[in-house]
C-alpha atoms as one frame of an Amber mdcrd trajectory, in Angstrom:
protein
 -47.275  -6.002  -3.236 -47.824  -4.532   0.338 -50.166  -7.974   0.550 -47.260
 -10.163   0.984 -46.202  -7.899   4.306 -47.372  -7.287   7.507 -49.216  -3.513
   6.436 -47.953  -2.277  10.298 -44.376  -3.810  11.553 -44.187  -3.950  15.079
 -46.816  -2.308  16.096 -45.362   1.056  14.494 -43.992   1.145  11.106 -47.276
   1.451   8.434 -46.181   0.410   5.305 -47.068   3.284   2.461 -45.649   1.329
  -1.060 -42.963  -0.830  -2.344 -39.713   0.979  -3.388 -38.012  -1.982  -5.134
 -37.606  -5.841  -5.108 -35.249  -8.235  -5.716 -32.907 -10.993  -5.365 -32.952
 -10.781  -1.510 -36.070  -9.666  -0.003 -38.196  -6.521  -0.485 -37.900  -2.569
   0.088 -40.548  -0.333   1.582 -41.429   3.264   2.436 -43.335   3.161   5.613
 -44.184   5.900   7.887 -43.929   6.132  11.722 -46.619   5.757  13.849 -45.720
   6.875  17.315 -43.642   9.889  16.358 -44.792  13.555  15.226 -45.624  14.905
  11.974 -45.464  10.264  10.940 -41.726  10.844   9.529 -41.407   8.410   7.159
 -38.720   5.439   6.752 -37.223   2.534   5.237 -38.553  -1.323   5.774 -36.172
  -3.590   4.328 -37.987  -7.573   4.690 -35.640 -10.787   4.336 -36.945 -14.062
   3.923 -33.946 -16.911   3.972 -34.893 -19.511   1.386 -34.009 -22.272   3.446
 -37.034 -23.857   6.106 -34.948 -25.916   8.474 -35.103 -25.298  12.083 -31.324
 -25.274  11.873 -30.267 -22.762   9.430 -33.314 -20.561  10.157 -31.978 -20.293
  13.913 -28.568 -19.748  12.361 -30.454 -16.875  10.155 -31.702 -15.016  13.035
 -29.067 -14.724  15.268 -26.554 -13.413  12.414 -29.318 -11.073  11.448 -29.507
 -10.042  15.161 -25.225  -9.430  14.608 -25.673  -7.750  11.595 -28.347  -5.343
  12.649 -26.305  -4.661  16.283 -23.564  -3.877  13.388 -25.622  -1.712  11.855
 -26.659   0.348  14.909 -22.937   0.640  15.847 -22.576   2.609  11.979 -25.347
   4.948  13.003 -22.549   6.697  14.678 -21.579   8.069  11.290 -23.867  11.105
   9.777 -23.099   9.280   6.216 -25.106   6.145   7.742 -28.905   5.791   7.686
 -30.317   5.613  11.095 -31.093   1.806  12.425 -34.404   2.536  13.919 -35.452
  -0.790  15.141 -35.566  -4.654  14.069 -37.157  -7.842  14.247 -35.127 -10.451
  14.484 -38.313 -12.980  14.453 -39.641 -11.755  11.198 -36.408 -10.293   9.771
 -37.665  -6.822   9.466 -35.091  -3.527   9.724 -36.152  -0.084   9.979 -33.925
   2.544   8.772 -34.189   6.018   8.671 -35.081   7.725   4.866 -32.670   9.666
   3.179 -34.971  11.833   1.023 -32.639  13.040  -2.340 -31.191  10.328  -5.206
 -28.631   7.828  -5.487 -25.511   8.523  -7.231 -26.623   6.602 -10.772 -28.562
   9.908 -11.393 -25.311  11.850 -10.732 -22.856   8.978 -12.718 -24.612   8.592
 -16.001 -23.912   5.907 -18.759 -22.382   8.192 -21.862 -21.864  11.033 -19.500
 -18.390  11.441 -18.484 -17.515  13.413 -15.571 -14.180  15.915 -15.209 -11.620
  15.188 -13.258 -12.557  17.860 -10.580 -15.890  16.502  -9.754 -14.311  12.699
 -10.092 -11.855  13.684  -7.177 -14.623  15.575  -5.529 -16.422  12.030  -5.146
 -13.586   9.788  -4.080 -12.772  12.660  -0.945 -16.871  12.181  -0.188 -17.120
   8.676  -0.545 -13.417   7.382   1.225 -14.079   8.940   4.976 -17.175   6.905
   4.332 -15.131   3.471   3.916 -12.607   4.586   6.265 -15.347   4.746   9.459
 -16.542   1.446   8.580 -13.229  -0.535   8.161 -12.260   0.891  11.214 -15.140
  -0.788  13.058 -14.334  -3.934  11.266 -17.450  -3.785   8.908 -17.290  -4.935
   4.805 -19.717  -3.057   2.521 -19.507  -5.359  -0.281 -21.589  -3.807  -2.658
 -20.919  -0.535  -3.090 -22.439   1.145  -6.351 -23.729   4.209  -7.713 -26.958
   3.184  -6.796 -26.005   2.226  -3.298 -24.696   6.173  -2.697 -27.865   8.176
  -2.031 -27.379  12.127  -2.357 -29.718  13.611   0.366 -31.495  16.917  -0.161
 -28.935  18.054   2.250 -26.099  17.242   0.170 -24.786  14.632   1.709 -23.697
  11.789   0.695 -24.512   8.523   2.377 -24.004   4.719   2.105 -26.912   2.388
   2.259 -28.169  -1.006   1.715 -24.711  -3.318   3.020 -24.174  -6.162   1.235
 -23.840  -8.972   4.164 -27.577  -8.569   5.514 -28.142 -10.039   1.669 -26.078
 -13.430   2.450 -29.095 -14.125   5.700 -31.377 -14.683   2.807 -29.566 -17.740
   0.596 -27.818 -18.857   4.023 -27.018 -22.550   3.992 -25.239 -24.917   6.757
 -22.201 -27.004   6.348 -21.891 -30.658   7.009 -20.609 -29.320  10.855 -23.050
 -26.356  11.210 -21.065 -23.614   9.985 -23.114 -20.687   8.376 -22.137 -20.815
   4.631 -23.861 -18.373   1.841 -24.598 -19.871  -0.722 -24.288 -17.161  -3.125
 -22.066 -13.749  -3.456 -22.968 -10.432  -2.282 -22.111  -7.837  -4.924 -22.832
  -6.727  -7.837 -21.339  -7.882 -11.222 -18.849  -5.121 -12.264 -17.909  -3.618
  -9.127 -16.706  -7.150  -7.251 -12.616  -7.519  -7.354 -11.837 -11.038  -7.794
 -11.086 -12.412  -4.178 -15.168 -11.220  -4.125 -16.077 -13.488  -6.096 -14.524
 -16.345  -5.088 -16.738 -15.098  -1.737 -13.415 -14.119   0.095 -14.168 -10.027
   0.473 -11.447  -8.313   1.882 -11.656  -4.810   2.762  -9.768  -3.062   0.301
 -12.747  -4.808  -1.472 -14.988  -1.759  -1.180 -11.698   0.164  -2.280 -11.896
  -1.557  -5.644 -15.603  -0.326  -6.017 -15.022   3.021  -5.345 -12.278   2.882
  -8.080 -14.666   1.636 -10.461 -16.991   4.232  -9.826 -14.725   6.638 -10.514
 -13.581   5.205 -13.555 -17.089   5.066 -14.685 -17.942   8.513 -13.871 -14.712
   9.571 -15.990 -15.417   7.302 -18.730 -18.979   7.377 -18.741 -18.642   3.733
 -19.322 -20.126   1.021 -16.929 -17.518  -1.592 -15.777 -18.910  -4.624 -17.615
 -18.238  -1.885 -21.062 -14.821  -1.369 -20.419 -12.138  -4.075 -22.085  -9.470
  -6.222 -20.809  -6.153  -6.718 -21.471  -6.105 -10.190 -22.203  -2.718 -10.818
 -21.097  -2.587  -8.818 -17.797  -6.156  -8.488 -16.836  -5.775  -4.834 -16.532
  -9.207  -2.964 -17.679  -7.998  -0.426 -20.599  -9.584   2.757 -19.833  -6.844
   5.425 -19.682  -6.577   6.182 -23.739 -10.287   7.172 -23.377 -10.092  10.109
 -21.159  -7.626  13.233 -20.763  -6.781  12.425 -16.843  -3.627  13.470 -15.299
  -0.966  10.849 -14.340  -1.443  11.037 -11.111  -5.151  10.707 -11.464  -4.850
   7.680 -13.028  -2.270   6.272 -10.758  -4.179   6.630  -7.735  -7.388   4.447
  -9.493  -4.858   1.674 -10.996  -3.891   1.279  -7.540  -7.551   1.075  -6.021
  -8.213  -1.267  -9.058  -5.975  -3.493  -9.059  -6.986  -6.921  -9.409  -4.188
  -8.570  -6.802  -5.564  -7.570  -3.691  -1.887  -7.201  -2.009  -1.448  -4.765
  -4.934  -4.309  -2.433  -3.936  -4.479   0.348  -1.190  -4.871  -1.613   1.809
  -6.873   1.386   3.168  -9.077   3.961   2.604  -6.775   6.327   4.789  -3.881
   5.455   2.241  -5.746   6.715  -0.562  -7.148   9.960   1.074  -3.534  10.581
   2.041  -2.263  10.198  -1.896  -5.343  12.382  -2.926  -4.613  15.199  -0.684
  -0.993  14.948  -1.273  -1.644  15.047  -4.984  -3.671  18.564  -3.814  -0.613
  19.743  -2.091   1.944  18.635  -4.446   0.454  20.087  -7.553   0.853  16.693
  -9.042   4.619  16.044  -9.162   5.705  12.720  -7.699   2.809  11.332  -7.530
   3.532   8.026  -9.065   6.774   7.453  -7.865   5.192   7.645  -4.097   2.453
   4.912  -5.416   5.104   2.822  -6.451   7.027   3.112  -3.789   4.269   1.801
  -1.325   4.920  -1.457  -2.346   7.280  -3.900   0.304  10.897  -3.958  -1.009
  12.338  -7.115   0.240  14.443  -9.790  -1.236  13.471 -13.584  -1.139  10.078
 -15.314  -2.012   6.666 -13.399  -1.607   3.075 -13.847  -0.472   0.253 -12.608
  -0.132   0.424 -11.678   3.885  -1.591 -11.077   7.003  -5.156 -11.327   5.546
  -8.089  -9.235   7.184 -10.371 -12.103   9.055 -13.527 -12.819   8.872 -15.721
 -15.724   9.625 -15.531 -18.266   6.305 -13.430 -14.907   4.726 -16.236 -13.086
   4.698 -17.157  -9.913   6.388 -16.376  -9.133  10.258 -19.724  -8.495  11.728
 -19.696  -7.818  15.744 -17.327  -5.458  17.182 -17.899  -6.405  21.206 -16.732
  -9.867  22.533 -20.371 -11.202  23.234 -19.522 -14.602  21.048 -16.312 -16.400
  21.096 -16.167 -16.095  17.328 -16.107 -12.497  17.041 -13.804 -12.640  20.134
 -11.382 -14.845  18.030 -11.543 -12.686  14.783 -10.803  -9.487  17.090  -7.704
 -11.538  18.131  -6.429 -12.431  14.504  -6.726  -9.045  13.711  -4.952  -7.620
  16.440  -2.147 -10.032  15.664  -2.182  -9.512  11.815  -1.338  -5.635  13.499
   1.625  -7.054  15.249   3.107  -8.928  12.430   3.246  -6.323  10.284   5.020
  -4.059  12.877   7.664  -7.667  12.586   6.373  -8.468  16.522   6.045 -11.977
  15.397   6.418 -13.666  18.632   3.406 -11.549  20.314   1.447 -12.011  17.233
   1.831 -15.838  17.409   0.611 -15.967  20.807  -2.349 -13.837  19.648  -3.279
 -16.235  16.707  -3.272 -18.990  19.210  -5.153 -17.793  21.611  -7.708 -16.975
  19.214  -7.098 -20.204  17.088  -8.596 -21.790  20.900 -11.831 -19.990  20.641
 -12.597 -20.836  16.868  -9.967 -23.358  15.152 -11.614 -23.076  11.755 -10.065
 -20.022  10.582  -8.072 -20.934   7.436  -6.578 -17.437   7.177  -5.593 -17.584
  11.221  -3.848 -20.433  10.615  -1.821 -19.054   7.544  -1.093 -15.925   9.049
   0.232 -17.843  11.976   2.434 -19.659   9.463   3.890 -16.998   7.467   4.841
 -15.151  11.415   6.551 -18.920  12.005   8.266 -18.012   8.903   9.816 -15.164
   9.865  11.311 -16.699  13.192  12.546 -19.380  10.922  10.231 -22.171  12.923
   9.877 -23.856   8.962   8.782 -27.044  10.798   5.919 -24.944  12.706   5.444
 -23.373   9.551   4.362 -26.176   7.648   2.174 -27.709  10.062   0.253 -24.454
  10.028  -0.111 -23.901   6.476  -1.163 -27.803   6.160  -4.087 -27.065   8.944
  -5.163 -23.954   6.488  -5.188 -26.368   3.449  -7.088 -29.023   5.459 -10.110
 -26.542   6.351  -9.496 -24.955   2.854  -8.401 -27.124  -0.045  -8.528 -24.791
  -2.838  -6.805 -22.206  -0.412  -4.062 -21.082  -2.670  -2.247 -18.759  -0.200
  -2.158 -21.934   1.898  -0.920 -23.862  -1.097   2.021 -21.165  -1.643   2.357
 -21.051   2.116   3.431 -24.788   2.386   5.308 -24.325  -0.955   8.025 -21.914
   0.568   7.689 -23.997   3.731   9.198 -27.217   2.174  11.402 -25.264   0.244
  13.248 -23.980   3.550  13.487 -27.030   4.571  15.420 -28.412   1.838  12.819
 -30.290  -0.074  12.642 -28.328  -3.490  11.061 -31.078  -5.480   8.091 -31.220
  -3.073   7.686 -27.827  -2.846   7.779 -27.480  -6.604   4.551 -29.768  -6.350
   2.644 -27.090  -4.106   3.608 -24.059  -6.053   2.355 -25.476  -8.934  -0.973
 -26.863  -7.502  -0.847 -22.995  -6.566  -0.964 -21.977 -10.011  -2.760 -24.355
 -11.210  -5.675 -23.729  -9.106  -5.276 -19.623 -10.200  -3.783 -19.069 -12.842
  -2.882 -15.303 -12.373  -1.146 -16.329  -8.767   1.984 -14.274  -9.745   3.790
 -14.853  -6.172   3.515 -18.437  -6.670   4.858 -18.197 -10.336   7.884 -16.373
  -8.641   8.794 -18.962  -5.967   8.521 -21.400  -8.127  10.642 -19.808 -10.138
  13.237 -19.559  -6.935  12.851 -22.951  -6.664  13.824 -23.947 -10.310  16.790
 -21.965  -9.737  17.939 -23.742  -6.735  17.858 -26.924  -8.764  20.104 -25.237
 -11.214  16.742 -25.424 -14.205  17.852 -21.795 -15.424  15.759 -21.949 -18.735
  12.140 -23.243 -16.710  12.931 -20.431 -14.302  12.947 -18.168 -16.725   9.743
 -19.132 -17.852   7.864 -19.080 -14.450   8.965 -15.409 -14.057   8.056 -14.418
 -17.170   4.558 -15.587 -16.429   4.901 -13.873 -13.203   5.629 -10.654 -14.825
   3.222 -11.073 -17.306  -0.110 -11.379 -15.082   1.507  -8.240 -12.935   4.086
  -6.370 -14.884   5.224  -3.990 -12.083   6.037  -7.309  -9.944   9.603  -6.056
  -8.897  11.047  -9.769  -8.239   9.947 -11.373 -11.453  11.832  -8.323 -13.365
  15.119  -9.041 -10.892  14.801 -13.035 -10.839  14.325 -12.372 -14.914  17.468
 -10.931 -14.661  19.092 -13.805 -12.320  18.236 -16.438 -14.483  19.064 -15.129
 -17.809  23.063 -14.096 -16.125  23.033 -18.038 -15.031  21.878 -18.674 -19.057
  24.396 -15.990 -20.108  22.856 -13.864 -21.594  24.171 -10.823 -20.103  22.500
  -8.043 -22.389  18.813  -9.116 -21.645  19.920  -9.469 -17.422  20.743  -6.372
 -18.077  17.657  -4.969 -19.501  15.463  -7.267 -16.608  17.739  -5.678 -13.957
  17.220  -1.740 -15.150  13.186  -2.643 -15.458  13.538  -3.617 -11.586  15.525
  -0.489 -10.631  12.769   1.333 -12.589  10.337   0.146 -10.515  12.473   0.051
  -7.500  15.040   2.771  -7.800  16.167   1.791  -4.004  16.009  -1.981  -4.641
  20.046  -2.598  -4.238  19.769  -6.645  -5.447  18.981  -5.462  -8.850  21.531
  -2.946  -8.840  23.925  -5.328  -7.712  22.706  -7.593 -10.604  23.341  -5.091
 -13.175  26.458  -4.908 -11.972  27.678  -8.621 -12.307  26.320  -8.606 -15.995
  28.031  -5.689 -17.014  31.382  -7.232 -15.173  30.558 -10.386 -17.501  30.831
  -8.213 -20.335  33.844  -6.373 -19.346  32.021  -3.217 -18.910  33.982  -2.472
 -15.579  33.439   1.113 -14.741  29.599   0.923 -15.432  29.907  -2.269 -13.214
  31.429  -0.020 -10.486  29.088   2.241 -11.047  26.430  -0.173 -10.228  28.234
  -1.640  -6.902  28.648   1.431  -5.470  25.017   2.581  -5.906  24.145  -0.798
  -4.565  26.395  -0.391  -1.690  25.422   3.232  -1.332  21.969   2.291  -0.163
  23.040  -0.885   1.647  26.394  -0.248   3.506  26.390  -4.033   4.806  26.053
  -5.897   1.718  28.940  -7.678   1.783  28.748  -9.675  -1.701  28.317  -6.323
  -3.320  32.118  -4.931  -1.727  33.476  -8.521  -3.052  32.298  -7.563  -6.627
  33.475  -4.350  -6.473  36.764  -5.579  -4.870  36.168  -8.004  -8.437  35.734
  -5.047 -10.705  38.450  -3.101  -8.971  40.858  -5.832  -9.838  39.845  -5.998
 -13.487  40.557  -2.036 -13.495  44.299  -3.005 -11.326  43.254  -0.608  -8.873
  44.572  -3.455  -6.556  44.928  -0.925  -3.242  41.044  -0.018  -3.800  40.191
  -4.055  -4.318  41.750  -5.242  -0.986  39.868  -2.424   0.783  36.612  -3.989
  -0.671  37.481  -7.278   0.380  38.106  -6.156   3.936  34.826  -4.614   3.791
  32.956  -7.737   2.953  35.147  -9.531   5.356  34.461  -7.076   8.016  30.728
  -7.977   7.405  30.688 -11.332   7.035  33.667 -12.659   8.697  33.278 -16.315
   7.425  32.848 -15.094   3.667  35.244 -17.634   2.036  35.622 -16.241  -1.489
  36.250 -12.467  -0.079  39.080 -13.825   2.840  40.555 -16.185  -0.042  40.819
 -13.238  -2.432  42.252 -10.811   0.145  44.849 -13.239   0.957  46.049 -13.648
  -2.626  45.610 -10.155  -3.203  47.536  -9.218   0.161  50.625 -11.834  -1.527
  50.517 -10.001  -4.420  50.954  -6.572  -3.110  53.562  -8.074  -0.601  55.955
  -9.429  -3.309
């Protein structure tokens, strides 16, 4: 098919014969004219469908951004070599890594051990963790996308955001818009594709490689739990726990659930080297934010449209803007919220059409308590982005905070509505519910929540809160111990545990529970005033006035602990 191609690109590059074809363009072995001994190379040809004058200029110059990007990875020795391109005729050269890609190595029906399954995920993450780190997406990472050279090396080719130049359409206002996902059916998380790649994206892949190679199953053969989503692989394969941890967590669905790095996970591989496997899981679960109070999903990596961050210098305002959103998403999760909103401003001034900026910069309102600011911002997301459901959750908890529950219930469930296995959004609206004293359709809402992620620490503990307002003390009981399993350090549930068992007159186990609440937070003052509560119960009236001065000493204006230690103080007086 060499017809259909210039037979010399740019003067140079003589094409020898077609490697492959497909959905976006053609591959080519070529050979290089200028150079010694004619080493050979790679000639990759992308055609966008689209004619216009418009979109075709809007074609070349992100090709021009995506090949700069690409010379920028040449840095790496797990890169091909960008040799040259041409932007006019949508030609790249890259260098040709003589050997085989990995689907020779990861065979369907040919499981892997756990040795050489490890052995790929330490190859393949420094690989992901050099190209996050200069702000780059994959987004299609596959066995067949890993090439083993005859050195062996491994290497990553053929990146998947070249492939969006190709189906590239224009919005209404000129904004470059693919018009189909880049990816491959198996290996794509779903944020992917809904065309919203993050970059723990690529983290999801390489788990499903790995699960494949241990399985010797492709993806698409491995089942789903119907209820959770989860893909049930681990009763087909002797893997230890830890193992198996590690690729849950890179697998994950939720993408606030995954590793947020590649670093992360090289860190839990080498400390499950070190460790001889011991703790393994509990550190995994333990990565995940323990904090009381209604969730999202927070400071999301930016991209233009969500997709991919492709220039690393500040030659266009756009990439100048993402740089800025990212560099504030940094500060907010270090809690500098006040320097991180004056980063998402500035850069909401070079390019104001960044639904993520604008929720990020509403969740950082959030935590200054600016609920007013908050909502505006999360209503500018939801303008640019309708079906936005972080916005949707976003102005949810906004409203909420500002006292208007019923309206907020209305977001929350547009939320979930919209995606179905939105667990955070099941849980505030569950928070909500409670608020309005609707115990029983609480309940419900964080039993959905739990169901769709069933390690989700707050639906276990609101579980818990909502079946104590129903009375039903045994089964709080029962929610509050699955939190603490989850949570061990998570003092709300243990505090929980505690007023059910109280309820049921099961004082010193109650105690028991305060103290271990109050034993990891020293300043929770409603915990001392149910101790001081259970002490009472027990007449151990000298240890219950203590407690109340403790929880007066924190909170001076706590009414019910000062109006107990008075009574209490009358008592012991008379």
């Amino acid at each position: 098919m060499v017809e259909k191609v210039e037979k010399i690109v740019g003067e140079r590059y003589q094409i020898i014969k077609e490697l492959g074809r497909g959905a976006f363009g053609q591959t080519y072995l070529a050979q290089d004219l200028t150079e010694p001994n004619n080493p050979r190379c790679v000639v990759k040809h992308l055609k966008p469908q689209a004619s216009d004058e418009s979109t075709l200029r809007e074609a070349k110059r992100l090709f021009v951004i995506e090949a700069e990007v690409m010379g920028k990875l040449s840095d790496s020795d797990q890169i091909p070599n960008l040799l040259a391109y041409y932007g006019e005729d949508f030609y790249l050269v890259q260098e040709f890594i003589d050997g085989h890609d990995l689907s020779k190595e990861i065979r369907i029906g040919h499981p892997l051990s756990e040795e050489k399954v490890i052995e790929f995920l330490k190859e393949t993450l420094p690989i992901l963790s050099f190209i996050h780190k200069n702000n780059v997406i994959h987004r299609d990472i596959k066995p067949s996308n890993l090439r083993r050279g005859k050195n062996g090396r491994l290497y990553l080719i053929d990146f998947g955001a070249v492939k969006e130049i190709k189906t590239l359409v224009l919005t209404a206002d000129g904004q470059p818009q693919p018009s189909i996902v880049a990816g491959t059916q198996g290996y794509m998380p779903p944020e992917q594709l809904r065309g919203r790649p993050r970059f723990n994206s690529d983290i999801y892949a390489v788990g499903l490689i790995a699960i494949q190679a241990l399985t010797g199953k492709a993806p698409t053969q491995l089942e789903e739990n119907p209820e959770t989503g989860k893909l049930q692989w681990r009763d087909q394969v002797q893997v230890s726990e830890e193992l198996a941890e590690i690729l849950e967590t890179m697998t994950r669905s939720e993408f606030g659930d995954r590793y947020q790095s590649a670093d992360e996970v090289i860190k839990h591989l080498q400390e499950l080297h070190q460790s001889g496997k011991t703790d393994l899981k509990e550190q995994i679960k333990q990565k995940k934010r323990i904090r009381e109070g209604k969730t999202w999903r927070r400071w999301i990596p930016l991209g233009i449209g969500g997709g991919v961050v492709m220039l690393g210098v500040f030659l266009f305002p756009i990439a100048r803007a993402i740089y800025l959103f990212n560099q504030a998403n940094g500060l907010a999760r270090e809690g500098e919220y006040v320097e991180a909103i004056a980063l998402y401003e500035k850069g909401l001034d070079l390019y104001e059409n960044s639904a993520e900026a604008w929720l990020n910069r509403g969740f950082a309102l959030a935590q200054l308590r600016r609920f007013e600011e908050q909502l505006s911002s999360c209503d500018q997301a939801i303008q640019l982005d309708p079906e936005f459901v972080e916005a949707l959750n976003c102005k949810g908890l906004a409203l909420d905070e500002l006292g208007q529950n019923e309206a907020s219930l209305q977001w929350f469930e547009k939320a979930v509505n919209m995606e179905r296995d939105f667990y955070q959004a099941w849980n505030n609206r569950g928070e909500v519910l409670m608020e309005l004293d609707r115990h029983q359709e609480a309940l419900e809402a964080f039993d959905t929540a739990k169901l769709y992620n069933p390690d989700y620490l707050f639906a276990w503990n609101n579980r818990g809160n909502a079946l104590y307002k129903l009375e039903r003390y045994a089964e709080a009981i029962a929610a509050y111990d699955e939190a603490i399993e989850i949570a061990p350090n998570y003092s709300y549930a243990w505090n929980g545990s505690g007023n059910a068992r109280r309820k049921l007159e099961r004082y010193e186990k109650a105690l028991s529970d305060y103290n271990q609440a109050i034993e990891l937070n020293s300043e929770f003052y409603e915990a001392w005033y149910n101790k001081g509560l259970t002490l009472l119960a027990l007449d151990r009236r000298r240890e219950a006035l203590e407690a109340f001065n403790q929880a007066v000493k924190i909170k001076p204006d706590y009414e019910a602990a000062i109006s107990r230690r008075e009574r209490l103080r009358d008592r012991l007086n008379n």
